[in-house]
TORBA-445902 format. One record per residue (C-alpha): x, y, z. Coordinates in steps of 0.1 Angstrom, whole numbers, plus 2048, in hexadecimal, padded with zeros to 3 digits. Layout:
BEGIN
XYZ ...
END
This chain:
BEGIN
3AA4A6A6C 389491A65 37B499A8A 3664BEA86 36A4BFAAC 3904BAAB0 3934D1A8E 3824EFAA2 3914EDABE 3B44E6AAD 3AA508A9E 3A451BAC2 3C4512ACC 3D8512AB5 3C853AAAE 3D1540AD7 3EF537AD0 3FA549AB7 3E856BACB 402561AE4 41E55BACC 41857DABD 41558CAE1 43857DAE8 44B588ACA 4355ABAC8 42E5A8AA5 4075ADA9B 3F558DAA1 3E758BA7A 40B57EA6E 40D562A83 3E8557A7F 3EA55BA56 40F549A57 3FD529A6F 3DE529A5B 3F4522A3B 40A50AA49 3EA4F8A58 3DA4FDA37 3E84F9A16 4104F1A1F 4074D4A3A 3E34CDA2F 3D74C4A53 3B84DDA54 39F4E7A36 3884FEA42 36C4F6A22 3714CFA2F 36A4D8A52 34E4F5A4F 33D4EBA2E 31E502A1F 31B514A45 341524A3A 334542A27 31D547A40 33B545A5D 34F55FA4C 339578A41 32957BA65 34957EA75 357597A58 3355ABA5F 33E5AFA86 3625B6A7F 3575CEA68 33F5DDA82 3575E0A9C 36F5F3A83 354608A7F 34C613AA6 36B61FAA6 36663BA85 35965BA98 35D676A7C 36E68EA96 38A67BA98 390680A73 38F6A7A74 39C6A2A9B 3C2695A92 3CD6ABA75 3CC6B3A53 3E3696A4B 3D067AA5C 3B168AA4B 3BE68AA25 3CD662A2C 3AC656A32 39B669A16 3B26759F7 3D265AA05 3B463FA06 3A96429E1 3CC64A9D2 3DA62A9E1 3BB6159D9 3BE6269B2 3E761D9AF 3E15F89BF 3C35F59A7 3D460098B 3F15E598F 3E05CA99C 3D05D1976 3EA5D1962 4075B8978 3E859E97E 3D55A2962 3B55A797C 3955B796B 3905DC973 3755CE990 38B5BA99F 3A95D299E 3935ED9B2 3885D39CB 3AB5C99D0 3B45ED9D1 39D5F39EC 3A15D99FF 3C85E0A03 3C0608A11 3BA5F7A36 3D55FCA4D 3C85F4A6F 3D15FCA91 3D95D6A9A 3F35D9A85 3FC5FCA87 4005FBAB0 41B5E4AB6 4335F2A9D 42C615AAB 43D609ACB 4565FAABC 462616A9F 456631ABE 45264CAA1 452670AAD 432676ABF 41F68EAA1 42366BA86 41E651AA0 3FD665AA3 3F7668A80 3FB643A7A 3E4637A96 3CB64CA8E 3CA646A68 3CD621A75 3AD623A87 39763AA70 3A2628A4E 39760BA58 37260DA56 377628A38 38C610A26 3755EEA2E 35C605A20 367611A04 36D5E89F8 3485DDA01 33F5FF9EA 3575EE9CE 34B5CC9D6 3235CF9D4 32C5E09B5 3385C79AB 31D5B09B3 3055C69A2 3175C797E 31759D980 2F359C985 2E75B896C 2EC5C7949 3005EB94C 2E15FF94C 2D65EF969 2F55E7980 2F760B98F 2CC603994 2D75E39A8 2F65F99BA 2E16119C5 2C75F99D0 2E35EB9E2 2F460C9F3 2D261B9FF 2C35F9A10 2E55F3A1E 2E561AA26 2BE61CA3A 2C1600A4A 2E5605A59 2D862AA60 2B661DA71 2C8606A87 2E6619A8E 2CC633A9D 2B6619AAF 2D3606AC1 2E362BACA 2C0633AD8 2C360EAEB 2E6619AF9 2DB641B05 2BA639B0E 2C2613B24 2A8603B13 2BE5E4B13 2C95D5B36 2EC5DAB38 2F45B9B3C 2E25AFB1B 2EE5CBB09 30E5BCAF6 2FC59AAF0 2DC5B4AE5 2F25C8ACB 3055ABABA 2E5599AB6 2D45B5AA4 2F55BFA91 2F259BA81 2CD59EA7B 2D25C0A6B 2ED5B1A55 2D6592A4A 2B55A6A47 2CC5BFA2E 2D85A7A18 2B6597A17 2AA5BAA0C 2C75C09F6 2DE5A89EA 3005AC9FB 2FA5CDA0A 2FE5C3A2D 3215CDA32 3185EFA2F 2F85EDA42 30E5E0A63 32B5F7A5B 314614A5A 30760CA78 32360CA8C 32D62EA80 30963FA89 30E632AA7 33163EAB1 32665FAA5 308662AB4 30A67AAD9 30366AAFD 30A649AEF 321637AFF 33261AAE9 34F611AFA 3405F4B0E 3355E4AEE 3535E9ADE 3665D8AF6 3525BAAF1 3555BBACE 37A5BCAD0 37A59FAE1 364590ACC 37759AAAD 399590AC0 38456AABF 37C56CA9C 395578A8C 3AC563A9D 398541A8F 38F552A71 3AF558A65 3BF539A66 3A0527A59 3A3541A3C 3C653FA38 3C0518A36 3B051DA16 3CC531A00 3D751E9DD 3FA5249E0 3FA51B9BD 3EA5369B0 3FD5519C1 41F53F9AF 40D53F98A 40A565992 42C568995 441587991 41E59898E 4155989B8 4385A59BD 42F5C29A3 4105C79B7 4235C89D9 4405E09D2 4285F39BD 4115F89DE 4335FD9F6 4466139E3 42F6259C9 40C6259D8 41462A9FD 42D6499F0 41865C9DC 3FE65B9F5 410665A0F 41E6829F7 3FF68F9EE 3EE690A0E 40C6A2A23 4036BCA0E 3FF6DFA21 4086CEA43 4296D3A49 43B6B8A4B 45B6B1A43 46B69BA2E 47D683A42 45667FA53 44767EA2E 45E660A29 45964BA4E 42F651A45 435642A25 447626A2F 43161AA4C 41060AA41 40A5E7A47 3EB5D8A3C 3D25C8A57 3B55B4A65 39B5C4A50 3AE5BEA30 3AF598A36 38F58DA47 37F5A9A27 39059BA0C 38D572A15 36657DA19 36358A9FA 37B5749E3 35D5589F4 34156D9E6 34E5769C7 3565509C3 3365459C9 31E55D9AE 33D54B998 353569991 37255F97F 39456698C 3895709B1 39F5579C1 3BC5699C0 3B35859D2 3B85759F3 3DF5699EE 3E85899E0 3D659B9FF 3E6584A16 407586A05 4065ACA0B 3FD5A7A2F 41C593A34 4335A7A22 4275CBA2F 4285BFA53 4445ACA4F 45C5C0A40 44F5E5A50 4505D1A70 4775C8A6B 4835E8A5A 469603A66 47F60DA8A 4A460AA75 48F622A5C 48563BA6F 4AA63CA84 4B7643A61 49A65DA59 4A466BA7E 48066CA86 481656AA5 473669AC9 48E662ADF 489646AFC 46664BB0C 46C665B2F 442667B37 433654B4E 40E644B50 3FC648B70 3E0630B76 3CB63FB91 3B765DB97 3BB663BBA 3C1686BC7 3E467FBCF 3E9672BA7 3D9690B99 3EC6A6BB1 411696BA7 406696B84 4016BAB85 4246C1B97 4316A4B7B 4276B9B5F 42F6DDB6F 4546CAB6C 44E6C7B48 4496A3B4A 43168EB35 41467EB47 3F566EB44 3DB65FB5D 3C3648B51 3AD63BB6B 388628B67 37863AB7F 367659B6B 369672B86 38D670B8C 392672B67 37A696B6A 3916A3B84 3AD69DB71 3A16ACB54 3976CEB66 3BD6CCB72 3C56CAB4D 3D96A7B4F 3D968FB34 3C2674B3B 3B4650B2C 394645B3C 390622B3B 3A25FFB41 3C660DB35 3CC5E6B28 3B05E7B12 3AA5E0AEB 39C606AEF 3BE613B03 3D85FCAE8 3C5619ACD 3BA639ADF 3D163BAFB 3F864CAEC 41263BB05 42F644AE6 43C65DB01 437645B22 453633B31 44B62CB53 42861FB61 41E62CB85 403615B90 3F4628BAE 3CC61FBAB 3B960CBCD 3AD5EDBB0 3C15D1BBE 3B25BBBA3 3B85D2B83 3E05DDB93 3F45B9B8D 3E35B7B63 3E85DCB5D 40E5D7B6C 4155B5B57 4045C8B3B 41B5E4B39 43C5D3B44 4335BDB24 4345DEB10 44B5F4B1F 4675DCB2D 4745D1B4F 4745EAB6E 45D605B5B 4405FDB6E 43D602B94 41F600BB1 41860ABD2 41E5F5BEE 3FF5E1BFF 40C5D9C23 3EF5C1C26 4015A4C0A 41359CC24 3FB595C42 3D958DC31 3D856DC16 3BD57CC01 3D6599BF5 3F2582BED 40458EBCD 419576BB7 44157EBBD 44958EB9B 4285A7BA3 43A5AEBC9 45B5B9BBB 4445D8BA9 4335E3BCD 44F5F6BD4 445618BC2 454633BDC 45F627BFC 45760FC16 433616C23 42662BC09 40661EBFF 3E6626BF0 3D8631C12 3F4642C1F 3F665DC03 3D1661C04 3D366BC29 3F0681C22 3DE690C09 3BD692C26 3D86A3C3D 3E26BCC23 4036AEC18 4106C2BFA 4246B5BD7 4486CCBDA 45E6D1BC0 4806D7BCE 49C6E2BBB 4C36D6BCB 4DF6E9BCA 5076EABD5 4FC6FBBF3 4D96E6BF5 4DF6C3BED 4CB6A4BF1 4DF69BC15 4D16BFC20 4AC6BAC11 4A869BC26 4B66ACC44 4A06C5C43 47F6B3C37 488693C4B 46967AC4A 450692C40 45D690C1C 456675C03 46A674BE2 45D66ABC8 46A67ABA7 48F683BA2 49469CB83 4B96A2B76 4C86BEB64 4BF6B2B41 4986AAB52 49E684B4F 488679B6B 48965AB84 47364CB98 47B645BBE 47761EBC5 47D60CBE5 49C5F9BE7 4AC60FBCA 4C5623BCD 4C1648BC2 4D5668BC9 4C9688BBB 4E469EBB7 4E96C1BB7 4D46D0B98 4BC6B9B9A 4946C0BA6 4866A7BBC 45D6A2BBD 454697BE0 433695BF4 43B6ACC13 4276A8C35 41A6C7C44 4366CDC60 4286C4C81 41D6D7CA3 42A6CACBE 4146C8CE2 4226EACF2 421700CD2 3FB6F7CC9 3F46FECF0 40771ECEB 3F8727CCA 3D6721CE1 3DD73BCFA 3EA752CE3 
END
């Protein structure tokens, strides 16, 4: 395309596009971005990113590499590492330098790479991700102790691993520019600018944040501006060393106390969403096919080597002294595709590398990309037969997800888990989520749709959604949301008799045939005056000589089912307009009126 203007935009949508593609097919959006970007690129020859951005491309991509990288990094609070077990502790340190060591170490020998280049490679390729981690989780649906394990190594590695690379990189840097004696002068020139200055404004924007010195509404717009003055002002100081000034940042920050990041953090994910979307396909618009063929039997050395030697011994080494078993050993082992970070890292700093002239950088990127595709290919197709075989697969998802704090919410999730069922409320309203908490319920505070939710909030154990919250504009996305992820009738709402009467609460037709949670009626304000007249949550066993003919005999309309729990505690949930019997050894959750006085007895009770 000649036309700059028609060439960027082409890139926007075709980048949409493949988000939605990826959405569709539930595969992580970085294959069908790298796979469009290459077809666009080098195979049809219809975009070429140095034709359309020029000199200002360097520029492009290390900006947006530096706020991906400082997103990663808001999400590295060192608790978490100590906070999710020894084994998620020892994969991001000892699993992250014996798999970068191995990959080096072959990429060496199978591409004939200098030592320098082998250790970048070999830390570039220790990134995970949780964008790539998330969607196969939900798919494989591991037991819940590794699905935990590989999300959280997911999110922590990420920043360790992105790290670790600018370490190797600016090291790098350093030995081109200076004799032996005085490249670990320039490298330490290069760590400690990149170190103060990411310290000194990691403190000063968590002071902005605790303290409101920034209007809330500049506050996003505020922090990415000084992010990418910090990471110009270091490099201007130090060659290359603003990577690590920006990464550092964001890790002071996350760790410091009072200081809320989750606002910013949300923008940045959306930010990042935008960037990496175009960035990828302009990057992968650049790969020389060519060279990744003269490799030849080399990159597929390089890629077993990582997937079945590397990944392996890792895994090994770390499990050890935590327990687990092998059949879990070898599902761990098996799952790790490689990311965001490990593309939008390497394409940076194969650019860099090319420009101070360093010989032979150019194939980092293919062989990167190639391990992208083949790790989130391949795990993505074989990981859930995998672990079937390795018999470490939860069975189908009983919990349910509550979104809503109300009283009547926190009172049936109570009664849910006395049942032994799994539940957790998530809710944005901060003092529903308290309550909850003091109740000891699992809870998510926050949007439960959210970039944030998709890493922090477990739903391996959820299979049905209860939407029960009074935000008429947040109910119909959560519900499309979830029905996306969990499948067709697991996600039911509350009623809202006014869709009918009043044309501002009109709901679309597929978002009508959810508001049917319970039974005719029940709405948001009728179970928060039941609960205002001291209705109670009942668990009621049935019986031969109690069945569920009797129950509704005796409780007539002051009952409400709403949870039916069989003899092997499989649970359903009453809908209107679907049939359901409980049978005798079942329990039945209801919400039970208080019985009522009639005229004459209250009078009585008076003059008694």
């Amino acid at each position: 395309m000649s036309d700059p203007l028609l060439s960027l935009v082409s890139v926007g949508l075709l980048s949409i596009g493949c988000q939605y593609l990826a959405y569709r097919i539930r595969l992580p959006a970085i294959l069908p971005l790298l796979i469009a970007g290459i077809l666009v690129g080098p195979v049809f020859g219809v975009l070429d990113a140095d034709a359309l951005f020029g000199d200002l491309l360097f520029p492009v991509v290390s900006l947006s590499v530096a706020i991906i990288l400082f997103e990663g990094s808001l999400t590295l609070k060192f608790k978490d590492i100590a906070g999710h077990g020894n084994m998620v502790r020892n994969l991001c340190t000892v699993g992250v330098l014996i798999t970068g060591a191995i990959s080096a170490a072959v990429a060496h020998y199978s591409l004939d790479l200098t030592w320098q280049l082998s250790f970048l490679f070999g830390a570039i390729v220790t990134v995970t991700g949780p964008t790539v981690i998330v969607p196969m989780l939900r798919t494989v649906r591991p037991h819940t102790n590794l699905a935990n394990i590989l999300r959280w190594e997911g999110i922590i590695i990420d920043p360790i691993g992105a790290l670790l690379a600018v370490l190797v990189f600016e090291f790098i840097v350093a030995s081109q520019e200076n004799a032996i004696s005085q490249t670990f002068i320039a490298f330490g020139k290069t760590i400690g600018i990149g170190s103060v200055l990411g310290l000194a404004s990691g403190y000063f924007l968590g002071l902005c944040v605790r303290k409101d010195w920034i209007p809330h509404y500049l506050l996003n717009t505020a922090v990415l501006t000084i992010i990418l003055g910090v990471f110009a002002a270091s490099n201007y100081v130090a060659h290359e060393s603003g990577l690590l000034a920006v990464t550092i940042t964001g890790m002071v920050m996350a760790n410091m106390k009072n200081v809320d990041v989750e606002d910013i953090l949300e923008f940045k994910e959306t930010l990042s969403v935008l960037l990496i979307s175009g960035l990828f396909i302009l990057l992968a618009t650049r790969l020389n096919l060519n060279s990744v063929a003269e490799v030849g039997w080399g990159s597929v050395i390089v890629l077993a080597t990582i997937m079945f030697v590397a990944r392996p011994v890792s895994v090994l080494i770390s499990s050890i002294g935590t327990g687990l078993k092998l059949n879990e050993i070898a599902l761990l082992s098996w799952i790790a595709p490689r990311g965001i970070v490990a593309a939008a890292v390497s394409a940076l700093f194969s650019l860099k590398l090319e420009e101070i002239g360093y010989e032979g950088a150019g194939i980092i990127v293919p062989i990167v990309f190639m391990v992208i595709i083949a790790t989130v290919v391949v795990q993505s197709i074989t990981a859930r037969t995998v672990a079937t075989l390795l018999k470490v697969r939860a069975p189908a998802p009983t919990g349910y997800l509550i979104f809503g704090g109300s009283k009547f919410n926190r009172m049936l999730a109570a009664e849910m888990i006395n049942q032994k069922l799994d539940v957790i409320v998530t809710d944005t309203n901060w003092d529903a989520i308290r309550e909850a908490r003091m109740m000891d319920i699992p809870v998510y505070f926050g949007n439960p749709m959210s970039e944030h939710a998709a890493r922090h909030l477990d739903i391996s154990t959820i299979g049905t959604v209860l939407i029960m919250s009074p935000y008429k504009q947040l109910n119909p996305p959560i519900a499309y949301h979830f029905e996306h992820t969990l499948g067709k009738d697991k996600v039911w709402a509350l009623t809202n008799n006014e869709q009918s009467t009043r044309p501002s609460h009109q709901v679309s037709e597929q978002y009508a045939k959810k508001l049917t949670l319970f039974d005719e009626g029940v709405t948001y304000g009728y179970l928060a005056s039941a609960v205002a007249r001291e209705s109670t949550i009942k668990t009621t066993p049935l019986s031969e000589e109690f069945d569920y003919e009797q129950y509704i005999h005796k409780y007539g309309d002051r009952a409400t089912p709403l949870i039916a729990i069989d003899a092997d505690n499989k649970s359903f949930t009453f809908v209107n307009g679907r049939e359901l019997e409980p049978k005798p050894g079942w329990r039945l959750i209801s919400l039970v009126e208080p019985e009522r006085v009639s005229v004459s007895e209250e009078a009585s009770a008076e003059q008694g």
